[in-house]
N, CA, C and O atoms as a MOPAC input file, in Angstrom:
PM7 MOZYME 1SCF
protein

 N     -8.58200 1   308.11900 1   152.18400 1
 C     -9.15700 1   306.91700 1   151.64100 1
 C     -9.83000 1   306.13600 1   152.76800 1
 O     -9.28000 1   306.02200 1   153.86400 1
 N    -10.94600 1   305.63200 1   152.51400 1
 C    -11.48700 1   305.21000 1   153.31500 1
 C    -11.02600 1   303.52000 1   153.26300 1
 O    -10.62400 1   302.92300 1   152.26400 1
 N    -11.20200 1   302.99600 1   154.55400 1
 C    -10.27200 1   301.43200 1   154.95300 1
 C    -11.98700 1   300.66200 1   154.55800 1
 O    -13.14000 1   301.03100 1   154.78200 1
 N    -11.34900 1   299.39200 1   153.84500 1
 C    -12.95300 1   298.55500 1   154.15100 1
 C    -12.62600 1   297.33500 1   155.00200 1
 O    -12.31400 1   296.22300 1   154.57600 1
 N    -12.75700 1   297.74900 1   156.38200 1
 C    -12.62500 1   296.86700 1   157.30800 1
 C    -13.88600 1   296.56700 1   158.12400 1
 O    -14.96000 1   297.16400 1   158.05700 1
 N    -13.68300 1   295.92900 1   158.60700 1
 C    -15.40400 1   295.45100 1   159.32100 1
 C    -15.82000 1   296.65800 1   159.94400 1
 O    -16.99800 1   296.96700 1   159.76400 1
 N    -15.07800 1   297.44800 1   160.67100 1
 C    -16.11000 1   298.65800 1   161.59100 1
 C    -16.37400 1   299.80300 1   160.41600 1
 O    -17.43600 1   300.40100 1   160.59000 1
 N    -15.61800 1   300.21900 1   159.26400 1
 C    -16.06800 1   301.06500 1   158.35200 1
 C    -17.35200 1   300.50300 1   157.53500 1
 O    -18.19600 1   301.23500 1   157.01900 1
 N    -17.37000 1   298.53800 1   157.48600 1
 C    -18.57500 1   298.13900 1   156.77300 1
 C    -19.63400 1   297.98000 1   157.45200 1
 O    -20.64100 1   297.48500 1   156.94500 1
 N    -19.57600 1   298.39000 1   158.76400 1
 C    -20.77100 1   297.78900 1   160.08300 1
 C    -20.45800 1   296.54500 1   160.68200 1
 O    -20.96900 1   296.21800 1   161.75300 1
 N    -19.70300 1   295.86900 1   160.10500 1
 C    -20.18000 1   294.19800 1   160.31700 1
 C    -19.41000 1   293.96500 1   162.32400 1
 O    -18.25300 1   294.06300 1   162.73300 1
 N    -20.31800 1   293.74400 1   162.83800 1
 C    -20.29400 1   293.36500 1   164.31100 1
 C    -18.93400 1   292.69800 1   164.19000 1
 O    -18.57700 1   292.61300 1   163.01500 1
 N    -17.80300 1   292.04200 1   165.35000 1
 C    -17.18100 1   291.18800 1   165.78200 1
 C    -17.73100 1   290.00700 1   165.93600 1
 O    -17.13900 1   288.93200 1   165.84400 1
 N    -19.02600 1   290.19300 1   166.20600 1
 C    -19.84000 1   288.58900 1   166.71400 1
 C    -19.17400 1   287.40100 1   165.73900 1
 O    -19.19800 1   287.50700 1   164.51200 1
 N    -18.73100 1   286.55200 1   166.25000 1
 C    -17.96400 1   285.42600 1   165.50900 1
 C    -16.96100 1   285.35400 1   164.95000 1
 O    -16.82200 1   284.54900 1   164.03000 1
 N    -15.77000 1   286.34500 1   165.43100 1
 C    -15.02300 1   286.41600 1   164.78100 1
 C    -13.81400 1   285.40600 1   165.40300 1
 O    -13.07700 1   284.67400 1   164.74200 1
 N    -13.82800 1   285.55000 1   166.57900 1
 C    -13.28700 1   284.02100 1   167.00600 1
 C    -12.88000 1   282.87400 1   166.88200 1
 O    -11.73800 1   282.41500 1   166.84600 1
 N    -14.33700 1   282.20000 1   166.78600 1
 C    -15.00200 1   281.17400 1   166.48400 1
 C    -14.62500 1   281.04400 1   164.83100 1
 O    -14.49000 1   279.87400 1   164.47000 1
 N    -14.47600 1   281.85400 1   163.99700 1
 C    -14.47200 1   282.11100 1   162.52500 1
 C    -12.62300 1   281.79700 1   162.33600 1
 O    -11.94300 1   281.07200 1   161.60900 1
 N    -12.40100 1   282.60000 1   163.22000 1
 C    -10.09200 1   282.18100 1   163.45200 1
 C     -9.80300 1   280.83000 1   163.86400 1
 O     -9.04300 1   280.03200 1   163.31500 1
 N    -10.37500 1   280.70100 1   164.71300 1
 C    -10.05500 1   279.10000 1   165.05700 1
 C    -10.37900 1   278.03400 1   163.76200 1
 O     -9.49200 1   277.32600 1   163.28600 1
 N    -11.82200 1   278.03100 1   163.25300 1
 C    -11.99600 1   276.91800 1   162.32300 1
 C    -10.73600 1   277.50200 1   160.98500 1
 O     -9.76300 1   276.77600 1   160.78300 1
 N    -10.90100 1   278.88600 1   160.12900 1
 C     -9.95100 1   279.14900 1   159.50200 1
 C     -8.29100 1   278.04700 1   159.73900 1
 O     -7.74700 1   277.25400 1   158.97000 1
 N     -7.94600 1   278.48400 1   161.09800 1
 C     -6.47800 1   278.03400 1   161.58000 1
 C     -7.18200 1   276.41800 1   161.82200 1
 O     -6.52100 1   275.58600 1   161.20000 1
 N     -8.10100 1   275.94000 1   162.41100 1
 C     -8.25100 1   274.26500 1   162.12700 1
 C     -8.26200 1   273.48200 1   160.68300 1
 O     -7.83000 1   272.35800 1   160.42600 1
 N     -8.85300 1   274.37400 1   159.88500 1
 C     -8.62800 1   274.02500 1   158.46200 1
 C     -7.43600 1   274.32800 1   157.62900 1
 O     -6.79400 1   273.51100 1   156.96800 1
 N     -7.27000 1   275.29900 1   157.71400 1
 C     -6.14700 1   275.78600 1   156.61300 1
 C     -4.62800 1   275.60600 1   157.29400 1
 O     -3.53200 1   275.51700 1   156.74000 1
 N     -5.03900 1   275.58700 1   158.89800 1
 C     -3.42300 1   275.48300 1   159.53500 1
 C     -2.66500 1   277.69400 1   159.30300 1
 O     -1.54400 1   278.06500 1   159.65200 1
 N     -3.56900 1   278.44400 1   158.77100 1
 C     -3.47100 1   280.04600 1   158.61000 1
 C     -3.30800 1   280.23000 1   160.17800 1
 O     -4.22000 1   279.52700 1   160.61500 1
 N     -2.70900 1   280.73700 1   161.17200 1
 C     -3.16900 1   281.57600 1   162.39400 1
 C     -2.90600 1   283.11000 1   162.22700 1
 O     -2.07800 1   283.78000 1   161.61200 1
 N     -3.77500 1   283.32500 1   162.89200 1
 C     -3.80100 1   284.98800 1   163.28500 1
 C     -4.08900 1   284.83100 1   164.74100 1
 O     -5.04500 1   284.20700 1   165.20100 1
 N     -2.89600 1   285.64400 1   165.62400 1
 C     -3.09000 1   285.65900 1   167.20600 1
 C     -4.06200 1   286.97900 1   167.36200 1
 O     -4.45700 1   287.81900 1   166.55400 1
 N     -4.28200 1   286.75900 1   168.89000 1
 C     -5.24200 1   288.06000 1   169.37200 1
 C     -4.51000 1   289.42500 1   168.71300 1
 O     -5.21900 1   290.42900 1   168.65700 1
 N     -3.52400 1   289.49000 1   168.35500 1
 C     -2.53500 1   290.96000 1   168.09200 1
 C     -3.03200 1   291.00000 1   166.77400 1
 O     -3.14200 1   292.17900 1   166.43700 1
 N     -3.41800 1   290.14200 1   165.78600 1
 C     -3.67000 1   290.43800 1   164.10300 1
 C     -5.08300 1   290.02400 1   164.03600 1
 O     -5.64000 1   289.92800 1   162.94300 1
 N     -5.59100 1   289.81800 1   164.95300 1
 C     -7.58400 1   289.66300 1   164.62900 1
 C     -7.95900 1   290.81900 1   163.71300 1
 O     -8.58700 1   290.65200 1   162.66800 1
 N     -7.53200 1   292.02500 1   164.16900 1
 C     -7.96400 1   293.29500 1   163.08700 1
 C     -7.92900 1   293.02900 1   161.56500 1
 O     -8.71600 1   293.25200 1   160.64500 1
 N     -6.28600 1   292.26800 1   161.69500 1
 C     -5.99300 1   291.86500 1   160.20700 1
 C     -6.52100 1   290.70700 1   159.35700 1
 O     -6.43200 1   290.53700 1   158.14100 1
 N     -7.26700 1   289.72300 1   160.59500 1
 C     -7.89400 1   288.87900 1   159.79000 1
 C     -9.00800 1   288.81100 1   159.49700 1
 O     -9.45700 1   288.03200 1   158.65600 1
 N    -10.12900 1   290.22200 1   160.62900 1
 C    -11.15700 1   290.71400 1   160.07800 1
 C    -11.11700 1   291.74900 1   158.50800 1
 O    -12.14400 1   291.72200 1   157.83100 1
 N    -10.30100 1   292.34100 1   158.16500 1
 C    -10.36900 1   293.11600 1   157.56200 1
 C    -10.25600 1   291.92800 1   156.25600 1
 O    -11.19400 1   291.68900 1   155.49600 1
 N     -9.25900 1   291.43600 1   156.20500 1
 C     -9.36000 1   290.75900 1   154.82300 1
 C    -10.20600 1   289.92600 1   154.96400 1
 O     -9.79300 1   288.94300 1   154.34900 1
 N    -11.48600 1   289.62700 1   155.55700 1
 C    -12.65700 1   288.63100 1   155.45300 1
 C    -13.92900 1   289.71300 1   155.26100 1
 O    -14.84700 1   288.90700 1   155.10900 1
 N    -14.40800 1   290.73900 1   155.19400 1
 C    -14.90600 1   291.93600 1   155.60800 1
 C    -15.76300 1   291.87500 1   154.36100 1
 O    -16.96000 1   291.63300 1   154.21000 1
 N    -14.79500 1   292.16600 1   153.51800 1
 C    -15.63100 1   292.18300 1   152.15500 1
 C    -15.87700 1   290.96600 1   151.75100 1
 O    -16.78000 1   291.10200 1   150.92400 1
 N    -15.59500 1   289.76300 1   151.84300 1
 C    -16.44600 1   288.50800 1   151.70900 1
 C    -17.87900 1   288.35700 1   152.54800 1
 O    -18.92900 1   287.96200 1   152.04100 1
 N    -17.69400 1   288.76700 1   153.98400 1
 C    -18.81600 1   288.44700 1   154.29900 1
 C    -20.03600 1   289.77200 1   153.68900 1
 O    -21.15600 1   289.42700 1   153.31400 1
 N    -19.69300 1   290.93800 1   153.67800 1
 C    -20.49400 1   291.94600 1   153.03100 1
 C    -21.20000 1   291.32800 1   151.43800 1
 O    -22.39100 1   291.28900 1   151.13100 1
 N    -19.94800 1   290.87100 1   150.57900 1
 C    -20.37300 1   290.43900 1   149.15000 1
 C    -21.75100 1   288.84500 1   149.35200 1
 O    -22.38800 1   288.09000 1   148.61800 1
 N    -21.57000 1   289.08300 1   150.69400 1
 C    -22.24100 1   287.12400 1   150.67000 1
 C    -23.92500 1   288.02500 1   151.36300 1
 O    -25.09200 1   287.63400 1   151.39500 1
 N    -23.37200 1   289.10400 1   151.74200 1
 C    -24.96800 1   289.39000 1   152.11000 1
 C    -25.01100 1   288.93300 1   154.08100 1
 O    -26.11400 1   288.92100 1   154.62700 1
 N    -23.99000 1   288.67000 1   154.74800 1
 C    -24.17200 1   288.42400 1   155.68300 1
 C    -24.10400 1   289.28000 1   156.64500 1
 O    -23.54000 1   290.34200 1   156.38400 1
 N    -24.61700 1   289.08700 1   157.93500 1
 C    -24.95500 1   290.55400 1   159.15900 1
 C    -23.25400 1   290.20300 1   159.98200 1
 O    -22.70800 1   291.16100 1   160.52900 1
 N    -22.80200 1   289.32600 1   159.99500 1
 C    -21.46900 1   289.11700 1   160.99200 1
 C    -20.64000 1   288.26400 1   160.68400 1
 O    -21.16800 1   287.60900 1   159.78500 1
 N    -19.30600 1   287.74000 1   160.96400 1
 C    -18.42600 1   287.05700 1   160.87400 1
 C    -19.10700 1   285.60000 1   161.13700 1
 O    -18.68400 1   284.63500 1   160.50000 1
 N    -20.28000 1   285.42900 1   162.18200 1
 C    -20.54200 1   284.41700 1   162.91400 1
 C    -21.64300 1   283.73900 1   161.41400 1
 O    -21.86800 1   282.52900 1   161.41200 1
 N    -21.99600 1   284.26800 1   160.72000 1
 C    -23.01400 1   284.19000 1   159.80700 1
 C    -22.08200 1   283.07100 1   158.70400 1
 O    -22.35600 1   281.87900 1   158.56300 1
 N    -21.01700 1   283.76000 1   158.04600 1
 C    -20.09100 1   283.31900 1   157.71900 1
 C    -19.10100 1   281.98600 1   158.38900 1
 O    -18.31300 1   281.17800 1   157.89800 1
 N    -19.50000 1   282.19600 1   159.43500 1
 C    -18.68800 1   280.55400 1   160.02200 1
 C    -19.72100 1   279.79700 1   159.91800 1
 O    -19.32900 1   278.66700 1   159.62800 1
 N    -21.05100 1   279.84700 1   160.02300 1
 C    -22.16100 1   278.83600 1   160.12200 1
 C    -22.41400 1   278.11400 1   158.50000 1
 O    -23.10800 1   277.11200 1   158.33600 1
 N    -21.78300 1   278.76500 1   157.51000 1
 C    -21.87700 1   278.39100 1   156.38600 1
 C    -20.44600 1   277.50300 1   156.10000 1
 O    -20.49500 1   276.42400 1   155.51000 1
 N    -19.69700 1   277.84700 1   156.38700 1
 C    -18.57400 1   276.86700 1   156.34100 1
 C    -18.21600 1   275.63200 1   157.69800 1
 O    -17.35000 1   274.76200 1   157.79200 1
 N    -19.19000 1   276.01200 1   158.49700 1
 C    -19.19800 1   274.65000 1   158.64400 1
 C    -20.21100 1   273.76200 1   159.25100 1
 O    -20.18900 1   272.86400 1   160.09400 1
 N    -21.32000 1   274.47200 1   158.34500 1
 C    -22.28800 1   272.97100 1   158.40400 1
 C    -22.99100 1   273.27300 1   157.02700 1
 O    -24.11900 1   272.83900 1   156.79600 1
 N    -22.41500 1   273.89300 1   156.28600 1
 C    -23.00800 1   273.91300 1   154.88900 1
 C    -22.51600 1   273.39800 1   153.97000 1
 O    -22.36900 1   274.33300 1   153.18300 1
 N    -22.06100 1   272.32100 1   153.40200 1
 C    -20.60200 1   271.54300 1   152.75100 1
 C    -20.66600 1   271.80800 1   150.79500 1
 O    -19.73700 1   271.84800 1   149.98800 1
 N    -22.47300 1   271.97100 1   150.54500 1
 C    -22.12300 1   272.82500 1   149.07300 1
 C    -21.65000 1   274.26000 1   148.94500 1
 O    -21.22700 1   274.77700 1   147.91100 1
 N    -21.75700 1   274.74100 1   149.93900 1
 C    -21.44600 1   276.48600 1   150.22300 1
 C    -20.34300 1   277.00400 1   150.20000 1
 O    -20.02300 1   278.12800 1   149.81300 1
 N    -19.51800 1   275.90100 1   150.76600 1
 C    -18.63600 1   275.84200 1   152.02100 1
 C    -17.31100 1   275.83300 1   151.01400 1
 O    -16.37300 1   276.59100 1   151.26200 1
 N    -17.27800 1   274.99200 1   149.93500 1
 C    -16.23700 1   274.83200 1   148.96500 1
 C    -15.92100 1   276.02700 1   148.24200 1
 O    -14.71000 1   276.24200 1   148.30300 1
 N    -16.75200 1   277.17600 1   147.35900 1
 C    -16.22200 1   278.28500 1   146.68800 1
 C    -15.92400 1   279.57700 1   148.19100 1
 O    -15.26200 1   280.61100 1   148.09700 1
 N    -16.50500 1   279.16800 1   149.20400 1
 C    -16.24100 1   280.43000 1   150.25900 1
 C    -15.20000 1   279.79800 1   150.79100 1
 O    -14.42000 1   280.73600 1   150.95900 1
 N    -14.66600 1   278.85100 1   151.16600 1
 C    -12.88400 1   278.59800 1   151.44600 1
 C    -11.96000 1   279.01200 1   150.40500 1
 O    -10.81700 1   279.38400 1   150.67300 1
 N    -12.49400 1   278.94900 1   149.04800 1
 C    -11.67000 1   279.31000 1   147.82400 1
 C    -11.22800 1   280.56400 1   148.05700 1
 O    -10.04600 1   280.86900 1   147.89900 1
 N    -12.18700 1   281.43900 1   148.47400 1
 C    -12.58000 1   283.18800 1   148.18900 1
 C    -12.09900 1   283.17200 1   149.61600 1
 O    -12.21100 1   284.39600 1   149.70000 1
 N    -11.60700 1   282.79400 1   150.95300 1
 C    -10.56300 1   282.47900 1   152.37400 1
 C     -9.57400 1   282.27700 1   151.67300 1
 O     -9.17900 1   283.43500 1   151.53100 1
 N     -8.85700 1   281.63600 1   151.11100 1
 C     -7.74600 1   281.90100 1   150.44500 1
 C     -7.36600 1   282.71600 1   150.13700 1
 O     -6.54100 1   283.34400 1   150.80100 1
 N     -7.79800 1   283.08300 1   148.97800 1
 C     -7.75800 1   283.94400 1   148.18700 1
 C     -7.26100 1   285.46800 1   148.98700 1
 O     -6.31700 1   286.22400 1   148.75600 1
 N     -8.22800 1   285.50400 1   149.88500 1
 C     -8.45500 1   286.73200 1   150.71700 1
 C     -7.45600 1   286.87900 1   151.79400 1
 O     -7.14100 1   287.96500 1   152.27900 1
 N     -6.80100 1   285.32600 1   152.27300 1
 C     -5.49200 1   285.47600 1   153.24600 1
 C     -4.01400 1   285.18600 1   152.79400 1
 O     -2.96100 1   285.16100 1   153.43100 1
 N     -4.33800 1   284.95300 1   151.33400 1
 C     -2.96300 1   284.86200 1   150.88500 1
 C     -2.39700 1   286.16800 1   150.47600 1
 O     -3.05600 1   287.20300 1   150.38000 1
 N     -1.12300 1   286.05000 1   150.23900 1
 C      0.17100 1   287.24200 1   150.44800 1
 C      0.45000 1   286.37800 1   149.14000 1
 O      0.77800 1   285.19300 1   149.08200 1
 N      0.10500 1   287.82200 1   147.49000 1
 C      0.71500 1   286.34600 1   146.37800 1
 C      2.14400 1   287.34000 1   145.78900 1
 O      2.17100 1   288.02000 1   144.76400 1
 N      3.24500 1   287.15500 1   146.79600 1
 C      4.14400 1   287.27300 1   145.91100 1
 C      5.10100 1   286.90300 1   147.45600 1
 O      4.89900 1   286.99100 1   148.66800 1
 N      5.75600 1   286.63900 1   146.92100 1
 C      7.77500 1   285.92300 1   147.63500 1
 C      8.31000 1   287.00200 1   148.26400 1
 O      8.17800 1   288.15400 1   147.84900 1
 N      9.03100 1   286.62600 1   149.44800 1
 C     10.06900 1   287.61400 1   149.64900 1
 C     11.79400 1   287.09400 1   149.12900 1
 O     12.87900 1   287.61500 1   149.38300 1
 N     11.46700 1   285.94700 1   148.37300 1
 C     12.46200 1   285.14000 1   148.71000 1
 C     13.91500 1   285.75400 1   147.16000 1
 O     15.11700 1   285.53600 1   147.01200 1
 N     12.92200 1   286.49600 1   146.40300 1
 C     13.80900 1   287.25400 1   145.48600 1
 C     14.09900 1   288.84700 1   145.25200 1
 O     14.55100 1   289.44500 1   144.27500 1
 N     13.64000 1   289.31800 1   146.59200 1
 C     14.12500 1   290.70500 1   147.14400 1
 C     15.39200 1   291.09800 1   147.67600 1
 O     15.91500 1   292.20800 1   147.77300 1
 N     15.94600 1   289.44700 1   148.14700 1
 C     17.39800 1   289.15100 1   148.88500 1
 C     18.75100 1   288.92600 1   147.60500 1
 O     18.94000 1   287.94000 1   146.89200 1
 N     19.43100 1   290.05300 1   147.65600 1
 C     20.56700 1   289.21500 1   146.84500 1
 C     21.10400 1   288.36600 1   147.54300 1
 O     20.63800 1   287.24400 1   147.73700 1
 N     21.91100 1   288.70000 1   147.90100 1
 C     22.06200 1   287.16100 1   148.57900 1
 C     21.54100 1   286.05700 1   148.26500 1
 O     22.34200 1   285.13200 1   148.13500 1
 N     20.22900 1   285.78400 1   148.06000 1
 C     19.70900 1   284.56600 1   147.83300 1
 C     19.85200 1   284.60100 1   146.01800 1
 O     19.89800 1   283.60500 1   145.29500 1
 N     19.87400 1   285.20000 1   145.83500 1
 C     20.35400 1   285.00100 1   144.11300 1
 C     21.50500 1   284.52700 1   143.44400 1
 O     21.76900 1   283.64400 1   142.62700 1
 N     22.45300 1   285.93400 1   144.43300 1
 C     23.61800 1   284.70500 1   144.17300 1
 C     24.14400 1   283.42700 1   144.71400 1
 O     25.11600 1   282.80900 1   144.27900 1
 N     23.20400 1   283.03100 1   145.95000 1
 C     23.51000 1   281.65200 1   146.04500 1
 C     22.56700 1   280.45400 1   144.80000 1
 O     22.86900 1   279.26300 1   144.72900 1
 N     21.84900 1   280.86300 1   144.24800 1
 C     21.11200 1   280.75100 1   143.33400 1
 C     22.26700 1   280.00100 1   141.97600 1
 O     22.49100 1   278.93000 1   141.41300 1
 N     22.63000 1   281.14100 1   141.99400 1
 C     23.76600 1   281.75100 1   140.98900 1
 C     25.05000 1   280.57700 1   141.09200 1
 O     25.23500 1   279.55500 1   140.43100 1
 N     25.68300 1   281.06700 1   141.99000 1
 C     27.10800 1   280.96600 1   142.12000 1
 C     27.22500 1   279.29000 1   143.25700 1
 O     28.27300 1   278.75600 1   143.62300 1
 N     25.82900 1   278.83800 1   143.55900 1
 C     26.03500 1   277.43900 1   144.24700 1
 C     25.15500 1   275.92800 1   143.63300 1
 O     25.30600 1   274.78300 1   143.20900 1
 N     24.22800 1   276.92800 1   143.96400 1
 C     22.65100 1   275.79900 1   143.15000 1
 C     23.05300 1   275.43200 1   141.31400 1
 O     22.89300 1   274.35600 1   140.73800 1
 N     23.51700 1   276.53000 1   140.82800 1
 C     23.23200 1   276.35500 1   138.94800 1
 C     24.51200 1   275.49100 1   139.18400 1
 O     24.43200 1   274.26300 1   139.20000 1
 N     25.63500 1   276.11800 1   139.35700 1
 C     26.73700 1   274.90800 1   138.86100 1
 C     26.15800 1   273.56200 1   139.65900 1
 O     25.11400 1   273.05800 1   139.24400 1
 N     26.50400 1   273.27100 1   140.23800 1
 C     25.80400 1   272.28700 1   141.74900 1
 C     25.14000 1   271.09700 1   140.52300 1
 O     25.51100 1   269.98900 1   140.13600 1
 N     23.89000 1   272.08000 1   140.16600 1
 C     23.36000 1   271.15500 1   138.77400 1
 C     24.04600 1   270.87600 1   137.97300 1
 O     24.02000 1   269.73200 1   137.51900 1
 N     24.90100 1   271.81000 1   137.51500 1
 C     25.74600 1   271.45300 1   135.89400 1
 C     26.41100 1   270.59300 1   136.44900 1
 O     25.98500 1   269.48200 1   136.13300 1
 N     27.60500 1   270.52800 1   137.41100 1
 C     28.59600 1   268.98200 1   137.88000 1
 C     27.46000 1   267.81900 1   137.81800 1
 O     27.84300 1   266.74900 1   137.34400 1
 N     26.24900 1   267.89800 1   138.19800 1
 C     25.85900 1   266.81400 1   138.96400 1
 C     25.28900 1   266.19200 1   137.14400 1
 O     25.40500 1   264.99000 1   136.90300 1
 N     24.86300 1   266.90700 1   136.32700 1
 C     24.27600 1   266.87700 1   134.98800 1
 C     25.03700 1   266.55700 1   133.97700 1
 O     24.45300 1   266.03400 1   133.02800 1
 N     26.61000 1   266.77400 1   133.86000 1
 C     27.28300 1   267.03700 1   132.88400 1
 C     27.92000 1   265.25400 1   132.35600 1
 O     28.45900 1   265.07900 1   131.26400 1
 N     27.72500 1   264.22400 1   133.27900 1
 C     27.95500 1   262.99100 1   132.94900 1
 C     26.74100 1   262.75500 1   131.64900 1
 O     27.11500 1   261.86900 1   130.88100 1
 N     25.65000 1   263.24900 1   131.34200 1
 C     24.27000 1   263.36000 1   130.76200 1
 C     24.82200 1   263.67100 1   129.71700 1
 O     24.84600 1   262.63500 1   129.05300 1
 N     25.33400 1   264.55300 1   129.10000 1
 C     25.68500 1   265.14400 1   127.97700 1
 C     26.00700 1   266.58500 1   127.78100 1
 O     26.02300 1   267.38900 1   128.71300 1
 N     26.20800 1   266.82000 1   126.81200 1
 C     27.09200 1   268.03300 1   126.39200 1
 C     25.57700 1   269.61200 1   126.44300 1
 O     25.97400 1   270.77600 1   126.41700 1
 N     24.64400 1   269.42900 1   126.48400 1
 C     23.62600 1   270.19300 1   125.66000 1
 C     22.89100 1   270.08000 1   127.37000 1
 O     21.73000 1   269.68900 1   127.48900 1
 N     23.80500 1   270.50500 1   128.70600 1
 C     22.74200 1   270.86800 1   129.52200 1
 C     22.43700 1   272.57000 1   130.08100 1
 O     21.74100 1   273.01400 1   130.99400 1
 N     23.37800 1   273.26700 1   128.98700 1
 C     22.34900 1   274.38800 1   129.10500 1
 C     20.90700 1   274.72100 1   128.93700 1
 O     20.24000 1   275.63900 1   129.41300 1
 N     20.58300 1   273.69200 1   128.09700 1
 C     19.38700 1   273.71700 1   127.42800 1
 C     18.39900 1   272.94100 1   128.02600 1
 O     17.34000 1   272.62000 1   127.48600 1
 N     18.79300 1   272.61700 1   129.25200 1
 C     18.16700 1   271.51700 1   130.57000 1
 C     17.79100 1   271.89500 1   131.22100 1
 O     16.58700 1   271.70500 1   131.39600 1
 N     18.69500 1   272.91200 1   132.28100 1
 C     18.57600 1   273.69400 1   133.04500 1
 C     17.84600 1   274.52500 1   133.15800 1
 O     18.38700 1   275.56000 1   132.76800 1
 N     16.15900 1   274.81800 1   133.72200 1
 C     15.35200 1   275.86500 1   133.52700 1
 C     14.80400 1   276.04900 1   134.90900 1
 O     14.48000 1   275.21100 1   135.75100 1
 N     14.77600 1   277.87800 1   134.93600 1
 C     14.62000 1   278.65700 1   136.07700 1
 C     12.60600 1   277.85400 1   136.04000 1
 O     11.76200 1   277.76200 1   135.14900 1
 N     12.63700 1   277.51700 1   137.29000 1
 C     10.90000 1   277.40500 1   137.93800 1
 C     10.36200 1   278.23000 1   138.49200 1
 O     11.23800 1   278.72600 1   139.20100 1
 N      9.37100 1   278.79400 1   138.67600 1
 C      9.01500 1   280.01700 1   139.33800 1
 C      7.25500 1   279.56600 1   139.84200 1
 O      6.41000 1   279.13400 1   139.05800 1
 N      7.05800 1   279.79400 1   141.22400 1
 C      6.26900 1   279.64600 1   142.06600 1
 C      4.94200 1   280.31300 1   141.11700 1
 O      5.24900 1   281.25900 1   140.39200 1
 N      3.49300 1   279.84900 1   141.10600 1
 C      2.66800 1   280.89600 1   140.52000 1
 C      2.38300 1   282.34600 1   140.54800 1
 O      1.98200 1   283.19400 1   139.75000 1
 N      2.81000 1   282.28600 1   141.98100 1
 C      2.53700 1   283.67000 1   142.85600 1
 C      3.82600 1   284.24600 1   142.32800 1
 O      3.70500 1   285.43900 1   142.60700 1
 N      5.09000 1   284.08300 1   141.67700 1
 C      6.19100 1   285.18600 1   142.16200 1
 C      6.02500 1   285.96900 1   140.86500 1
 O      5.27100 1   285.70500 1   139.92800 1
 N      6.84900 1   286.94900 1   140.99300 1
 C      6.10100 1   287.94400 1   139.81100 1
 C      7.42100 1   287.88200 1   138.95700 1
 O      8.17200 1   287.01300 1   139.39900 1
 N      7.94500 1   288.57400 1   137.82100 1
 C      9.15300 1   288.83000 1   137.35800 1
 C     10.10900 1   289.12500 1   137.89800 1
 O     10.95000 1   288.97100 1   137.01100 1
 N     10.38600 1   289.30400 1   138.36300 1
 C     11.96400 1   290.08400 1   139.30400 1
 C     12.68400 1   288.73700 1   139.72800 1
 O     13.81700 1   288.64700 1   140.20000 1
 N     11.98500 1   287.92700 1   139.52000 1
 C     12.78300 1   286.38300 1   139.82500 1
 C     13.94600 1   285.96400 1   138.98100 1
 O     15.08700 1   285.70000 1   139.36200 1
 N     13.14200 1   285.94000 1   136.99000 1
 C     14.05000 1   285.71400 1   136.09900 1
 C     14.98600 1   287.12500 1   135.89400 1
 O     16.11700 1   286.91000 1   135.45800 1
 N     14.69700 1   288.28100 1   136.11300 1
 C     15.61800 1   289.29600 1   135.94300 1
 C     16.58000 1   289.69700 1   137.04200 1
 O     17.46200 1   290.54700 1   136.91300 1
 N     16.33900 1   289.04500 1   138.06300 1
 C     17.37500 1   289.15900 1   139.13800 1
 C     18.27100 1   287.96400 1   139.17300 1
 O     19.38900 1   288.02900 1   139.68400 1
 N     17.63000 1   286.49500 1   138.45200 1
 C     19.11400 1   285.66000 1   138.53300 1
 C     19.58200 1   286.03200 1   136.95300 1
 O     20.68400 1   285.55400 1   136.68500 1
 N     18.87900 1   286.88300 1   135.73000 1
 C     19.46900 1   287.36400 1   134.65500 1
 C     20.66800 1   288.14600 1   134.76900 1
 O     21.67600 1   287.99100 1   134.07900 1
 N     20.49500 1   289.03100 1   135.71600 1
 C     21.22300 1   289.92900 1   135.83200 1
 C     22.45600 1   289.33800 1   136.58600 1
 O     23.55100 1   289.32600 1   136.02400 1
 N     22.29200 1   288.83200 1   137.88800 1
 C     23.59200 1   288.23500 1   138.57900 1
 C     24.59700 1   287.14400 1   137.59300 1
 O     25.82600 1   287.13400 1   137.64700 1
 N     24.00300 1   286.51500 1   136.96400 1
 C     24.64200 1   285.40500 1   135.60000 1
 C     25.45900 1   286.42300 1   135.25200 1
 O     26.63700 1   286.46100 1   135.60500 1
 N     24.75400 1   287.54500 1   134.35700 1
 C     25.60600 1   288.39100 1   133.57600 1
 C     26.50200 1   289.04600 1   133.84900 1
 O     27.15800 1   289.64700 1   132.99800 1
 N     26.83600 1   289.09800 1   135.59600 1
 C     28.01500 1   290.13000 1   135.89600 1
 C     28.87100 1   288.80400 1   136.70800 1
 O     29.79800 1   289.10400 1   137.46100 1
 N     28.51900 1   287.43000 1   136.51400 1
 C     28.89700 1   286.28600 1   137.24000 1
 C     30.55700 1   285.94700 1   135.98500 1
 O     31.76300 1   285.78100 1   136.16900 1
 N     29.76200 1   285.98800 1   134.95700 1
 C     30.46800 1   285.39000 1   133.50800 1
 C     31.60600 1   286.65600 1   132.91200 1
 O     32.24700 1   286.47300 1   131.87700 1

């Protein structure tokens, strides 16, 4: 399989720097000299889809172009976010979930009234996928 990273798409290094720094001045994202590869590659196909010759092409639009500049930070997002949790891969963190946080609520709830099962509802981040409600489903059920 072929990788679509900047040297498989052509696109020069020129600006790629200069392109990490404003990224990490704006968004607060860093990538050190050790993950530049990684932060060219997931920008690679943005600057290709925009029609541009280099990374540096792409920084000149975000920042002195301010109508431009708003859907191509969207599509920087987009492109450096990681959209799912590690945070429900851990049992451990479930059953503290489980067995500290839920009661924790029910003592702190139960002066409220009789009907706070029906209060109590699991929240889930946009990004996390299912395995959230079926992993504190499952720990409940072997809890009880």
């Amino acid at each position: 399989m072929i990788r679509l990273d900047h040297d498989t798409l052509g696109i020069p290094a020129t600006g790629l720097e200069v392109l990490r720094d404003l990224v990490h001045e704006r968004t607060g994202i860093f990538y050190d000299a050790n993950r530049t590869d990684m932060f060219a590659e997931r920008l690679a196909p943005l600057v290709v889809r925009r029609g541009f010759r280099s990374f540096l092409d792409l920084y000149y639009l975000l920042k002195y172009d301010d109508a431009a500049a708003l859907p191509a930070w969207r599509e920087i997002f987009d492109a450096l976010a990681v959209p799912e949790t590690y945070f429900w891969r851990e049992i451990d963190q479930i059953k503290a979930v489980v067995c500290r946080v839920i009661p924790e609520l029910v003592r702190r709830a139960r002066p409220r009234g009789p009907h706070l099962e029906h209060s109590v509802r699991e929240r889930r981040g946009a990004a996390d996928d299912r395995d959230g409600p079926r992993g504190v489903g499952l720990v409940r059920s072997r809890a009880d």
